[in-house]
C-alpha positions as CSV (number, residue, x, y, z in Angstrom):
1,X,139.2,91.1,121.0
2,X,139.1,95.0,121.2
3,X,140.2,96.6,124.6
4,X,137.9,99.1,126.9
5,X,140.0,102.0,125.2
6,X,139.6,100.6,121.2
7,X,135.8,100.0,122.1
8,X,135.4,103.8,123.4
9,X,137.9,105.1,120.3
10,X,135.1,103.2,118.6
11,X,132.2,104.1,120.1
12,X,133.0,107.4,121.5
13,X,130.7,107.8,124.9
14,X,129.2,111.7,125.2
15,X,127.7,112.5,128.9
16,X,125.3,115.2,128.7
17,X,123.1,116.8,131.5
18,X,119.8,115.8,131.1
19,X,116.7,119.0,131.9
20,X,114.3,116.2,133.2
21,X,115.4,115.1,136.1
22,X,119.4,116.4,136.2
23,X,120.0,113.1,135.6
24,X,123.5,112.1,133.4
25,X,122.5,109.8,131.1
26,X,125.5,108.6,128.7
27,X,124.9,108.1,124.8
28,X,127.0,106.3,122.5
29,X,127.8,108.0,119.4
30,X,129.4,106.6,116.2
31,X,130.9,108.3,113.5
32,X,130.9,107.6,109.6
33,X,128.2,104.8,109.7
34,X,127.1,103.5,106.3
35,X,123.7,104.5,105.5
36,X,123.0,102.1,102.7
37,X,123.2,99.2,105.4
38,X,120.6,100.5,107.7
39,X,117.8,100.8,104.8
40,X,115.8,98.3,102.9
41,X,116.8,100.3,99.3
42,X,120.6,99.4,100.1
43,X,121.4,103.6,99.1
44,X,123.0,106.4,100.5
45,X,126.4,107.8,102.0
46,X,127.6,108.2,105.6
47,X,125.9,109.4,108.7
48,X,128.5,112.0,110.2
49,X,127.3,110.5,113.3
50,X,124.6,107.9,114.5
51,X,123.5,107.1,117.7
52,X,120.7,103.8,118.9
53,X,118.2,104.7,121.8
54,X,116.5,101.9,123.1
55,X,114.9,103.4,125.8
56,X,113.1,107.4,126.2
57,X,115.4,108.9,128.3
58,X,118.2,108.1,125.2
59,X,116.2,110.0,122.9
60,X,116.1,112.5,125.3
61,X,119.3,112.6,125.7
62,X,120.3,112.4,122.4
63,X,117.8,115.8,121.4
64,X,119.4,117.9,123.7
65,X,122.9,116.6,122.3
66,X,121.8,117.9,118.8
67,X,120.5,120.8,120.2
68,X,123.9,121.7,122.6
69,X,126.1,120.8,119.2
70,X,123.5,123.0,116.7
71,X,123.0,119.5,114.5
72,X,120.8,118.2,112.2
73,X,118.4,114.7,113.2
74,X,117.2,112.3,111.1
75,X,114.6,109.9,113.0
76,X,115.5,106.2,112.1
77,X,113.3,103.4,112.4
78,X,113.3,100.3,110.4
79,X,115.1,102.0,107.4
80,X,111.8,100.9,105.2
81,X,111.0,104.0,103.8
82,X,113.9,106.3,103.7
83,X,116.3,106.9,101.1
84,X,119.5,109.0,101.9
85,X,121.9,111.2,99.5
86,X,124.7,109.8,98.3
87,X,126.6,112.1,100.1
88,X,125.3,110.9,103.4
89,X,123.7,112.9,106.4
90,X,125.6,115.9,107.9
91,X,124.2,115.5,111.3
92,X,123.0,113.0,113.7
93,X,120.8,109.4,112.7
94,X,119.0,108.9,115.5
95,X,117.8,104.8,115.6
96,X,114.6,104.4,118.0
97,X,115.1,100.8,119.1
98,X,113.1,100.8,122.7
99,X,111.6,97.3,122.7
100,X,108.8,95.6,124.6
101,X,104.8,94.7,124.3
102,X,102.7,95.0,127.5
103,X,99.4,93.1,126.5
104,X,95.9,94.2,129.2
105,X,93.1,92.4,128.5
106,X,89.8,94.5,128.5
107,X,87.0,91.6,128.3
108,X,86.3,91.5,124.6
109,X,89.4,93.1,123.5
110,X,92.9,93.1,124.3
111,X,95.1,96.7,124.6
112,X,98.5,96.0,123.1
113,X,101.4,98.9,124.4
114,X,103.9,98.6,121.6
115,X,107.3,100.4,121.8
116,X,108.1,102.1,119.2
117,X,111.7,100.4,118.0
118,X,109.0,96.8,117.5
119,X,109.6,95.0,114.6
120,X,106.2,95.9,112.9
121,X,105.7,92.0,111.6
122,X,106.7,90.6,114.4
123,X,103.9,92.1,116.2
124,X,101.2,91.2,113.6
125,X,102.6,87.9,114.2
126,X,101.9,87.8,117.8
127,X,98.9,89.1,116.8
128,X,97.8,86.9,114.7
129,X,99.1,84.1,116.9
130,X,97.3,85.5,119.8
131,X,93.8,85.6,118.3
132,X,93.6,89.4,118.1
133,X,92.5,90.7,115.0
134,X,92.4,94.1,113.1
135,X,95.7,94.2,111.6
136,X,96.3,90.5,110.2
137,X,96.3,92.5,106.4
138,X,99.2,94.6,107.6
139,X,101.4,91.0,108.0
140,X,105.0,91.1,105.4
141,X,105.8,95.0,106.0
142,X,108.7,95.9,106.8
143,X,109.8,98.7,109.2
144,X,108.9,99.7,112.9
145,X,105.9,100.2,115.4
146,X,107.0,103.7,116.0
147,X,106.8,104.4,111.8
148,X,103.0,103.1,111.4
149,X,101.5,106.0,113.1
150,X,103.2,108.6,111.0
151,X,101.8,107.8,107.6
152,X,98.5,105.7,108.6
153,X,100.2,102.4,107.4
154,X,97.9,100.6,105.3
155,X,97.4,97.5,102.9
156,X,94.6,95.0,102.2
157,X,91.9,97.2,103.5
158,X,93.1,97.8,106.5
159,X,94.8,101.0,107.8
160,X,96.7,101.6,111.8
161,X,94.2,104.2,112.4
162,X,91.5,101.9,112.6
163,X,93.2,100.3,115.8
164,X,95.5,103.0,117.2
165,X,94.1,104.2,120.5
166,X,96.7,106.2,121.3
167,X,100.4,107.6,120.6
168,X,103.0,108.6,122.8
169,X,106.0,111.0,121.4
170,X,108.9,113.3,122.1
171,X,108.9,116.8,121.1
172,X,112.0,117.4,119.7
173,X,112.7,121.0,121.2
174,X,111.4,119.8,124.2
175,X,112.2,116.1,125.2
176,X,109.0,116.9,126.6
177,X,106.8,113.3,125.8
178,X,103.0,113.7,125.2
179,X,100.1,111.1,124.7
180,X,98.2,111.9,121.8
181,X,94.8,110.2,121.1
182,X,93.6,108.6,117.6
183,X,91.4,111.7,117.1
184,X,94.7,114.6,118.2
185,X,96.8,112.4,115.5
186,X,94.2,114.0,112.3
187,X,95.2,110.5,110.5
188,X,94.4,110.6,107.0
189,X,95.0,108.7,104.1
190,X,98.9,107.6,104.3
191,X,99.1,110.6,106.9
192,X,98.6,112.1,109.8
193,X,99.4,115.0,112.7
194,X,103.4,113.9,112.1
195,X,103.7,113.8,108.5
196,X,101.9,117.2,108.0
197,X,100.6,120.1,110.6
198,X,103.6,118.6,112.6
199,X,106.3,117.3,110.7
200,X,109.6,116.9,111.9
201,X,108.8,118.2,115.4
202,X,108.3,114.6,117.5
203,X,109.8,111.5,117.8
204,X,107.1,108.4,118.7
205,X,108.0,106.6,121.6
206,X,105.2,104.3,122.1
207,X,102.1,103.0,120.2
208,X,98.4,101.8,121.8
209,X,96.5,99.4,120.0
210,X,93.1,97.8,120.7
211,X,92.2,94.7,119.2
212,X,89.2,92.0,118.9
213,X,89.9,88.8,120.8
214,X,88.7,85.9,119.3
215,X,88.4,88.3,116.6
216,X,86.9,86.9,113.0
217,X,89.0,88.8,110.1
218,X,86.9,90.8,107.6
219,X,88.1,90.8,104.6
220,X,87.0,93.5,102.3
221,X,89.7,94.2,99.6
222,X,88.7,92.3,96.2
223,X,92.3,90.9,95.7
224,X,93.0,89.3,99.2
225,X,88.9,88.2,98.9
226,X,89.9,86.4,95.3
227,X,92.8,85.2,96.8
228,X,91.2,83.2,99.6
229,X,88.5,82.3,97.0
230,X,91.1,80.4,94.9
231,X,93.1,78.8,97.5
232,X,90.4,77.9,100.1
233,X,87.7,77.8,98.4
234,X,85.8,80.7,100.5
235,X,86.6,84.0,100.8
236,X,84.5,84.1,104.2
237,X,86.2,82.5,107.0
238,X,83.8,82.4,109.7
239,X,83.4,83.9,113.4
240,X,85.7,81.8,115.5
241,X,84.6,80.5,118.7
242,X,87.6,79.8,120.3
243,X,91.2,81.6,120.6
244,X,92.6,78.6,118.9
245,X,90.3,78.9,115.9
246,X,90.5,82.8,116.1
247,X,94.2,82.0,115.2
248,X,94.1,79.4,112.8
249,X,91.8,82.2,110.7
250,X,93.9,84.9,111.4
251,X,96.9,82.7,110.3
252,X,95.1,81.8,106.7
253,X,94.8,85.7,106.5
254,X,98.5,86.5,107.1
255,X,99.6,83.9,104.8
256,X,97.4,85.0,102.0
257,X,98.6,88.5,102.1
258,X,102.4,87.6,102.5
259,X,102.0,85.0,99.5
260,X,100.5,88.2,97.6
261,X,102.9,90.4,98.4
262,X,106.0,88.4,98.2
263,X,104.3,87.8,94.3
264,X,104.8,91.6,94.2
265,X,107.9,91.7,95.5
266,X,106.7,93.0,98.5
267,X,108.8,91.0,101.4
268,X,112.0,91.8,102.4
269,X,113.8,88.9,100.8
270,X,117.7,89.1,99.9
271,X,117.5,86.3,97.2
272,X,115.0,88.4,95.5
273,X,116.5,91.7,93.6
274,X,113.9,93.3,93.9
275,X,113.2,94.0,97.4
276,X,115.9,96.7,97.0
277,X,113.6,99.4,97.2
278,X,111.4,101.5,100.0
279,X,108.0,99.5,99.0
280,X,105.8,102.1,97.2
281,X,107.6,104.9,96.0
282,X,104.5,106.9,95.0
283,X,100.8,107.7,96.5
284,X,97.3,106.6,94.9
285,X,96.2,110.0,93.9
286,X,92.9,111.0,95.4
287,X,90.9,113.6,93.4
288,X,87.6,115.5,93.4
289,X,84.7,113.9,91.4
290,X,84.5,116.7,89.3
291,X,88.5,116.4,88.7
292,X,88.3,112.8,88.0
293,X,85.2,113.6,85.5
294,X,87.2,115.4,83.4
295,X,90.0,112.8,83.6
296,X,88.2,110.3,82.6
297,X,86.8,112.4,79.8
298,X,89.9,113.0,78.3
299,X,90.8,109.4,78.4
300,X,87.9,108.7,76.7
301,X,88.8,110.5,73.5
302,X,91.5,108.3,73.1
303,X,90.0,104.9,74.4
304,X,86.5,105.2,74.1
305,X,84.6,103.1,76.6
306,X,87.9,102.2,78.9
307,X,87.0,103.2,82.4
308,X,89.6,104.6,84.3
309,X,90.1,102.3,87.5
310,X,89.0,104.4,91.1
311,X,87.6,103.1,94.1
312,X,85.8,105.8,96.4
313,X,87.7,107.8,99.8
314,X,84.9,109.5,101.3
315,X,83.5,112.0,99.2
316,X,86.5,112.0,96.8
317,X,88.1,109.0,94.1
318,X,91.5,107.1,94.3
319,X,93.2,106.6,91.2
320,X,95.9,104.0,91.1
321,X,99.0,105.4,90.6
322,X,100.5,102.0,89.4
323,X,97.6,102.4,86.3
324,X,98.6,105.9,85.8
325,X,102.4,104.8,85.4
326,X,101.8,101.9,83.5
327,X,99.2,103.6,80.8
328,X,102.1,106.9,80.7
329,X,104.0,104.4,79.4
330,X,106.1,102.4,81.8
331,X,106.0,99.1,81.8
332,X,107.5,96.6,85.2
333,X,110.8,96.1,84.8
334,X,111.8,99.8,83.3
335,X,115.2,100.3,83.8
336,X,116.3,104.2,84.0
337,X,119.8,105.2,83.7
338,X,122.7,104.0,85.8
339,X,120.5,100.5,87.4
340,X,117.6,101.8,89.2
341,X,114.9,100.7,88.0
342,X,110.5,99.6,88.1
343,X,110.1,96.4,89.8
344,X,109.7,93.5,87.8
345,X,106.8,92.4,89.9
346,X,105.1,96.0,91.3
347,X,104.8,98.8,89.4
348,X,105.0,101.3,92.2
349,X,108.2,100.1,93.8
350,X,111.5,101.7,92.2
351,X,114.4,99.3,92.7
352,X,117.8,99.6,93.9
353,X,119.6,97.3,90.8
354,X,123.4,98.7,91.5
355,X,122.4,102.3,91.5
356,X,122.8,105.0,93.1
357,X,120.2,107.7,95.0
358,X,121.1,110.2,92.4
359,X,119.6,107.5,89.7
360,X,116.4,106.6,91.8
361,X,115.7,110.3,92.0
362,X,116.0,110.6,88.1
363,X,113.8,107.9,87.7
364,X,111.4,109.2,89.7
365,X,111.7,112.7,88.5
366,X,111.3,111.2,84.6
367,X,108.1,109.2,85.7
368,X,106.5,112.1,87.7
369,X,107.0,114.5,84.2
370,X,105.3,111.8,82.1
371,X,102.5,111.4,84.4
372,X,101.6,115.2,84.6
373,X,101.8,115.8,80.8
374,X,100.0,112.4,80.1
375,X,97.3,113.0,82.4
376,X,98.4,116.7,83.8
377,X,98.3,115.2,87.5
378,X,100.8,115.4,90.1
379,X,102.2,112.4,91.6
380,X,102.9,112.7,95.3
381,X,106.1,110.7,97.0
382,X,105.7,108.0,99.8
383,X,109.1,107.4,100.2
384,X,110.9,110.3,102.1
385,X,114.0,111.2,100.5
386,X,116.7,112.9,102.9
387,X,118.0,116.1,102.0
């Protein structure tokens, strides 16, 4: 067993002088962690160093720390949608892993105060076990509360803006923490107020929800409906009159969407290859009508009569990037150079085979080109590669 002095070799402790409060609050920073184990694509070099918070006042804590020793941060949450150089990070990973659910009921609906480090799934589960409805489609994803927020997580035909009340966050020149409503957070599809006006200026802390109690799930995306259809014989499951029954529904929800995404792939499972990747590596493109006129046009020349697959956001179309990719002529299981390659099961998900970052990014590079010369659109990037 390690000594006091081998642990604090090991674990070097940093005390640094806190401006809220004068308070000393001690941090304990490691050097030369292994990337590639804290994220679900298994890439990526060293962290020079890499500090857990599980509470605010470490994230304070550890800000001014980057700020007194002129570092770089890279925020850290359930690994699920980063991907890091092979050459590592040359600054601080920061881990938010501040636990804790305080559930208020509010007649009707139930407020659920998430901290940010949450396993995401694990609160659907409770959830779902619970009664409360409005994010049963977002069961099987990997990653943390505190992420959700950011890019307006979304599956099934639901999305987190359609429950988030509020979001609490850290500025990061600051440590000043704020409470930001769901209108201040300007969510958008797969973004919001974090990813874009204010990108890489706060760390989430903490995460409102408001949910339906006894809630009945709606199910509205053609898939998950067809699913249900087939396996219960009824895509409609009913209003629920009790919180026992509210559950039970709930619960044939969530199983439905994990059995479709673990078909895809989609689950974090280590006996399955290919998991090894960040989920979906690109975005559905949304165009104008007039844009996606002319798209399908041009398509039309080719394959006369073959509609082009889009489903209406607002006043503009989605196209699905997994139907762009496929019909620019990758197939699932594509394999690129050096073992990263398209999932097997999921068009959009680039695996993690025995590659490297450098081969992922190639990939991605080489599908990107043939989409904008096929169909002279850009693809945009989900995943959020690390510079």
């Amino acid at each position: 067993m390690p000594s006091e002095s081998d642990k604090d070799e090991q674990f070097p402790t940093i005390l640094i002088l806190l401006s809220m409060g004068h308070q000393r609050q001690a941090l304990h920073i490691q050097e030369h962690i292994a990337l590639s184990s804290l994220t679900t694509i298994g890439l990526g070099g060293e962290a020079k160093y890499f500090v857990t918070c599980a509470a605010a006042d470490d994230i304070r804590a550890a800000v001014e720390y980057v700020k007194s020793q002129h570092l770089r941060v890279q925020i850290l949450g359930g690994g699920s949608n980063l991907i890091f150089n092979d050459t590592g990070f040359n600054g601080l990973v920061l881990k938010v892993a501040n636990r804790g659910v305080v559930w208020t009921d509010e007649g009707g609906s139930v407020l659920a105060s998430v901290q940010a480090g949450e396993t995401w799934d694990e609160f659907v589960r409770a959830c779902v076990e619970h009664g409360y409805s409005g994010i049963e489609c977002l069961s099987g994803i990997p990653g943390s509360v505190g992420a959700t927020p950011i890019q307006n997580v979304g599956a099934y035909g639901q999305e987190v803006k359609d429950t988030i009340v509020s979001v609490k966050a850290l500025h990061r020149a600051t440590g000043e923490e704020v409470e930001f409503t769901n209108a201040d957070c300007g969510f958008g599809y797969r973004d919001s107020l974090f990813k874009s006006q204010e990108k890489d200026r706060w760390i989430v802390t903490e995460v409102r929800f408001r949910l339906r109690t006894n809630g009945a799930p709606v199910i509205v995306y053609p898939e998950l409906r067809r699913h249900l259809e087939h396996t219960l014989g009824s895509g409609d499951l009913g209003t629920p009159a009790t919180q026992q029954e509210a559950s039970a529904r709930l619960t044939l929800v969530r199983d439905a969407v994990i059995a479709l995404r673990r078909k895809k792939s989609m689950v974090i499972d280590p006996n399955d290859p290919n998991t090894r990747s960040v989920g979906s590596f690109f975005m559905n493109p949304i165009l104008g009508p007039d844009v996606f006129s002319v798209l399908q046009l041009q398509w039309n020349v080719r394959h006369p009569g073959e509609p082009i697959p889009s489903y209406p956001s607002g006043r503009m179309v989605k196209v699905p990037a997994a139907w762009l990719i496929e019909h620019a002529g990758f197939n699932k299981g594509y394999r690129g150079q050096g073992g990263a390659g398209i999932s097997a099961n999921h068009t959009l998900a680039l695996v993690n085979y025995g590659c490297t970052t450098r081969d992922v990014l190639e990939l991605a590079q080489e599908i990107e080109d043939r989409v904008l010369t096929v169909f002279g659109i850009s693809l945009e990037r989900e995943a959020i590669v690390v510079e």
